[in-house]
Residue frames as qw, qx, qy, qz and C-alpha x, y, z in Angstrom:
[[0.368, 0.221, -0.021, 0.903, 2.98, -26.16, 6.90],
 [0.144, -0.726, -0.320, -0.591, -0.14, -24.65, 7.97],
 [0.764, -0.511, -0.322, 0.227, 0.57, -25.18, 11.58],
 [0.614, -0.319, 0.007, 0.722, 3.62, -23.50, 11.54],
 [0.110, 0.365, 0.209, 0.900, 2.46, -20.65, 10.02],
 [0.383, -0.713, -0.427, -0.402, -0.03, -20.19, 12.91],
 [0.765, -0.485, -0.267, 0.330, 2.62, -20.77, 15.27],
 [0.490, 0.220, 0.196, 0.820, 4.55, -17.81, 13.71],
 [0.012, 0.620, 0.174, 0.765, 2.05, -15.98, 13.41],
 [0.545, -0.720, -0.307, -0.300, 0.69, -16.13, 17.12],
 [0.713, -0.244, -0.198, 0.627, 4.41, -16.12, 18.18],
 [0.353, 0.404, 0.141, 0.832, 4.31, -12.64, 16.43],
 [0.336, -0.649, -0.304, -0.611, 1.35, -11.39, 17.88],
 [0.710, -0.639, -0.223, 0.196, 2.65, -12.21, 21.53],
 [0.629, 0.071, -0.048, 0.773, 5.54, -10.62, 20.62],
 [0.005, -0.378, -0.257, -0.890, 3.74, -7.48, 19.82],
 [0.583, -0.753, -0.227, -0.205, 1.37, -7.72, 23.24],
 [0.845, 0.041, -0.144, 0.512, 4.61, -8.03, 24.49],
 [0.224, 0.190, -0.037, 0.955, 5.88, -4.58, 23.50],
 [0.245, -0.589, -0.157, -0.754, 2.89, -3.17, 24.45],
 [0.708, -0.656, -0.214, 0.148, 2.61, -4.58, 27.96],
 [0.523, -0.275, 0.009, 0.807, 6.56, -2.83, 28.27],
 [0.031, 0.468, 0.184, 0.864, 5.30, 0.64, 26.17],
 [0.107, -0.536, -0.025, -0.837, 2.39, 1.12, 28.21],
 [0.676, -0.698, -0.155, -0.177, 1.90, -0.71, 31.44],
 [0.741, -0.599, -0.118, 0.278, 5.13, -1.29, 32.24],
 [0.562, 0.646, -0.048, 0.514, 7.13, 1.47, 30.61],
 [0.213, -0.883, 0.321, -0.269, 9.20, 3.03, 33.86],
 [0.885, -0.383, 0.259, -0.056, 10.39, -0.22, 34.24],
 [0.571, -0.513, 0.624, 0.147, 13.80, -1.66, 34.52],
 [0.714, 0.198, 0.665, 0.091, 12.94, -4.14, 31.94],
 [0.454, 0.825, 0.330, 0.058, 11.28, -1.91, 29.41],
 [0.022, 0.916, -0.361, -0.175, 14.85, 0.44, 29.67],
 [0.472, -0.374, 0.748, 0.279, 17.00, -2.46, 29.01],
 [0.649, 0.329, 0.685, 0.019, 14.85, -3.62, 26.37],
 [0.343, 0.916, 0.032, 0.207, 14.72, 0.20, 24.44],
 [0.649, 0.008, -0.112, 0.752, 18.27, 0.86, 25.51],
 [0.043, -0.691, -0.136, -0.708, 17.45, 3.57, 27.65],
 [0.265, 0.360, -0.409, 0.795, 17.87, 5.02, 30.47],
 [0.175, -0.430, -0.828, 0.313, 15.19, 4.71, 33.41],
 [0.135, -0.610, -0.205, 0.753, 15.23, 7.92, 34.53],
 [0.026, 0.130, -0.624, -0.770, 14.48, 8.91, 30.75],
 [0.271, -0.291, -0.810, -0.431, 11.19, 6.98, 30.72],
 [0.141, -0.498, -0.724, 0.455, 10.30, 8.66, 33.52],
 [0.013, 0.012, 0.394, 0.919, 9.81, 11.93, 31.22],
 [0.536, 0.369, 0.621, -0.436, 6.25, 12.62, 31.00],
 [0.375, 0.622, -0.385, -0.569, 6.67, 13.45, 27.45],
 [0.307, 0.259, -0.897, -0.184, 8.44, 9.76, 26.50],
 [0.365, 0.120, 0.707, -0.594, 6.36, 8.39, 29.38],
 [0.560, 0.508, 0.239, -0.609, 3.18, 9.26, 26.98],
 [0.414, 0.692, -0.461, -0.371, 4.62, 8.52, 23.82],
 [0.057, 0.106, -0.993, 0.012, 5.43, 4.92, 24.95],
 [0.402, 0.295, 0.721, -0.482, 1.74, 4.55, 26.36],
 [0.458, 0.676, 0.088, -0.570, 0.81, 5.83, 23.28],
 [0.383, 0.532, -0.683, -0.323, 2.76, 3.70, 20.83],
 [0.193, -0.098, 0.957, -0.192, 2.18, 0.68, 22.71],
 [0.630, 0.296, 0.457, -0.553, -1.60, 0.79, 21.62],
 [0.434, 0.629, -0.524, -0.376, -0.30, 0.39, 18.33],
 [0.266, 0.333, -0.904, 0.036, 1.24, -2.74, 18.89],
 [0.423, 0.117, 0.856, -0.273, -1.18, -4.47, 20.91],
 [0.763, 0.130, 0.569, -0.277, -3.16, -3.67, 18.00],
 [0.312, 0.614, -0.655, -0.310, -1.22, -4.89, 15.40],
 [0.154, -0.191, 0.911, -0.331, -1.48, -8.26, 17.53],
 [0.540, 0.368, 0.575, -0.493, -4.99, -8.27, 17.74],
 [0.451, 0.710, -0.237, -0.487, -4.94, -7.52, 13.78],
 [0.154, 0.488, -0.857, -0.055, -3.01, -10.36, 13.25],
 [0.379, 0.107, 0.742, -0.543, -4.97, -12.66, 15.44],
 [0.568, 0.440, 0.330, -0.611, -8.06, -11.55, 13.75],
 [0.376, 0.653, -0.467, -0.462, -6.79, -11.88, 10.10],
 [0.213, 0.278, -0.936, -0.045, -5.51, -15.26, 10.33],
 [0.111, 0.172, 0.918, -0.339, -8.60, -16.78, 12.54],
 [0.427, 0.413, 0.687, -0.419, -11.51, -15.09, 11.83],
 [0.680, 0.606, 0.023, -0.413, -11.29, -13.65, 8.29],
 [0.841, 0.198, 0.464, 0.194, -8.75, -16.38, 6.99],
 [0.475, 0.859, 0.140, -0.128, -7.28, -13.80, 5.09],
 [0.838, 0.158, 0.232, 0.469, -4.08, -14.86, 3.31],
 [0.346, 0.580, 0.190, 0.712, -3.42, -11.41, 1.68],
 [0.411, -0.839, -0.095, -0.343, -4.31, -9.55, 5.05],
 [0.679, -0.678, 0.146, 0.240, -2.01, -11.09, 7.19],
 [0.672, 0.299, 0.130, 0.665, 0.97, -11.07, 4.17],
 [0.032, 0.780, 0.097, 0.617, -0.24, -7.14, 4.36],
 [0.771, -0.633, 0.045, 0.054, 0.20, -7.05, 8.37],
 [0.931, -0.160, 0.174, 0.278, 3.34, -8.89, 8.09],
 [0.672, 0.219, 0.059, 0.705, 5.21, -6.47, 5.74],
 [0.396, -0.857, -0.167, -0.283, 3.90, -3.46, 7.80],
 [0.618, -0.755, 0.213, 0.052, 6.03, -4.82, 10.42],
 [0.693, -0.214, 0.295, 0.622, 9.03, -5.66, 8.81],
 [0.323, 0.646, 0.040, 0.690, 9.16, -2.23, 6.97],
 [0.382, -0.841, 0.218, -0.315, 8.68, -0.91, 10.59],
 [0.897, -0.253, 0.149, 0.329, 11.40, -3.35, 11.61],
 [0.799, 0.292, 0.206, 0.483, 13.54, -2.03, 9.09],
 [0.014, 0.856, 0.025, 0.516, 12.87, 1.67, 9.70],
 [0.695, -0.716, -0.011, -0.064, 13.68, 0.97, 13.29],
 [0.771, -0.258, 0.178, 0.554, 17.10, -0.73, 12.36],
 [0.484, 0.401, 0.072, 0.774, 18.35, 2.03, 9.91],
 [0.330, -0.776, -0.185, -0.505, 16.82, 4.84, 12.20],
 [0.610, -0.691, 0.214, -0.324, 17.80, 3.74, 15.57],
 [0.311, -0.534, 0.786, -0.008, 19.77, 0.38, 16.16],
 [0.446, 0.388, -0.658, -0.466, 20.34, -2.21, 13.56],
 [0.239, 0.022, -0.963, -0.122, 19.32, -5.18, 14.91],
 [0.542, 0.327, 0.430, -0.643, 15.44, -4.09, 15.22],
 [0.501, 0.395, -0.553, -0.535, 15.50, -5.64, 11.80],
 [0.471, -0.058, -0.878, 0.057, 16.13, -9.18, 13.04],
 [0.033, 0.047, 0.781, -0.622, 15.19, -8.46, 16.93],
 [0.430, 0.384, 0.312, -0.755, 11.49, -6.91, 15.95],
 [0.555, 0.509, -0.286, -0.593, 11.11, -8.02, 12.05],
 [0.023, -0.247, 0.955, 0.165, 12.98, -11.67, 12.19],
 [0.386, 0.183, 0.875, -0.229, 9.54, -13.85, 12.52],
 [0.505, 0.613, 0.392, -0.464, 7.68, -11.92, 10.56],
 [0.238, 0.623, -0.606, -0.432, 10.11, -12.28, 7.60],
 [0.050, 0.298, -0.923, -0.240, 10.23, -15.36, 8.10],
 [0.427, 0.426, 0.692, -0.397, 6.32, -15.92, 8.39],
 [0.404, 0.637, -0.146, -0.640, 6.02, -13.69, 5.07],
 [0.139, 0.360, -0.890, -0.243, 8.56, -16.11, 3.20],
 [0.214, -0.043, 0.880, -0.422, 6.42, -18.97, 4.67],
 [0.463, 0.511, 0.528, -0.496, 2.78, -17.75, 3.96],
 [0.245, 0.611, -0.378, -0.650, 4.03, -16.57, 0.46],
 [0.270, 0.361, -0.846, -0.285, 5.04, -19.89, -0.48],
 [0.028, -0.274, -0.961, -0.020, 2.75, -22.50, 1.33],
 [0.516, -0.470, -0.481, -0.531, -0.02, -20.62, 2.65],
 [0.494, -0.500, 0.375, -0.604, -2.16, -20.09, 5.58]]
């Protein structure tokens, strides 16, 4: 089981370099408007513009945080802590904005929580 809780977690943490490669290198981009259901021309805003560059650091490190937690301090109770971080921000996202950030942004990491809870790192 441990395996597959590393694979979870390091699926998560690409997930989350992920968003941040679309927040803040490629946030004018086609990709990054389809993904936030938005509007190009919107992200071209300097205001949202910033605000994506600026949330995206977040997430890359959340990633790195993740990463670190699980490899270098081993830390069962760190990455559980991580992990429901992001699925209360998952959850805020889906009642806030559009309901399936719950599953689309929070699904692995629910099911990594469940996972780590019950076997372990």
């Amino acid at each position: 089981m441990s395996i597959i809780n590393t694979i979870l977690i390091v699926l998560i943490a690409l997930e989350f370099l992920f968003i941040f490669y679309l927040e803040t290198i490629a946030t004018r981009s086609a990709l990054t408007a389809r993904t936030f259901a938005m509007e190009e021309e919107e992200l071209k805003r300097p205001s949202v513009n910033l605000l994506f560059k600026n949330q995206g650091v977040y997430n890359a490190l959340i990633a790195v945080l993740l990463l670190l937690t699980r490899f270098a301090l081993r830390s069962r109770s760190a990455v559980l802590l991580l992990l429901g971080y992001i699925i209360l921000v998952a959850v805020y996202g889906g009642i806030s904005s559009q309901p399936k950030l719950i599953l689309k942004q929070g699904g692995l990491a629910m099911l990594a929580f469940v996972l780590i809870s019950i076997f372990g790192l």
